[in-house]
N, C-alpha and C positions, 0 to 999 in steps of 0.2 A: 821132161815136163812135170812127172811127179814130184822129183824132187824141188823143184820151183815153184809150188807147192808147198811143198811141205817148209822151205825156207821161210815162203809168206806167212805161212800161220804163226811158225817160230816167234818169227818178227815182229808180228801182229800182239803175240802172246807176251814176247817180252816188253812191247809199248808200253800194255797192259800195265802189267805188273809194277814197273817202274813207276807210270801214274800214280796208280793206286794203291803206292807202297804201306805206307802209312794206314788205312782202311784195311788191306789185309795182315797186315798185323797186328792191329786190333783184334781181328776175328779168330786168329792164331792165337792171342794170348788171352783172350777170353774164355776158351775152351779149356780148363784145365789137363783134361789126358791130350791136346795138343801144344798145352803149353811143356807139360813133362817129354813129350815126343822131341821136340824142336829144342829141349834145352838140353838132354841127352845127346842128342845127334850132334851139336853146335860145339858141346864139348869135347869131343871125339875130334874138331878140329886144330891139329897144334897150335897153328896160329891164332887163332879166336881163343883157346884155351889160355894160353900164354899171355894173351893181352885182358883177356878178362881178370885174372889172378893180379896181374901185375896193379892194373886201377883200383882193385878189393883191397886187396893188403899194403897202402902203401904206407908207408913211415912216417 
């Protein structure tokens, strides 16, 4: 039961999120020491890293 539960919130939380993608990332990158946090971390990702550089530098 707990964990059905705790799936619910998951679920609940990721509705959230997806709605209000756009508004929380406003608030993410309005923050300067969270916009340096999220762009560090994002970099660290291959794939994000990879396609970021690739659209920056293109010929």
């Amino acid at each position: 039961m707990r964990t059905f539960w705790r799936l619910i919130v998951i679920a609940g939380a990721s509705a959230a999120a997806i709605r209000y993608r756009y508004r929380l990332m406003n608030v993410v990158l309005s923050n300067s020491m969270l916009r340096k946090f999220v762009v560090s971390k994002s970099l660290n990702v291959p794939q994000l890293r990879d396609k970021m550089m690739q659209s920056m530098f293109r010929p």
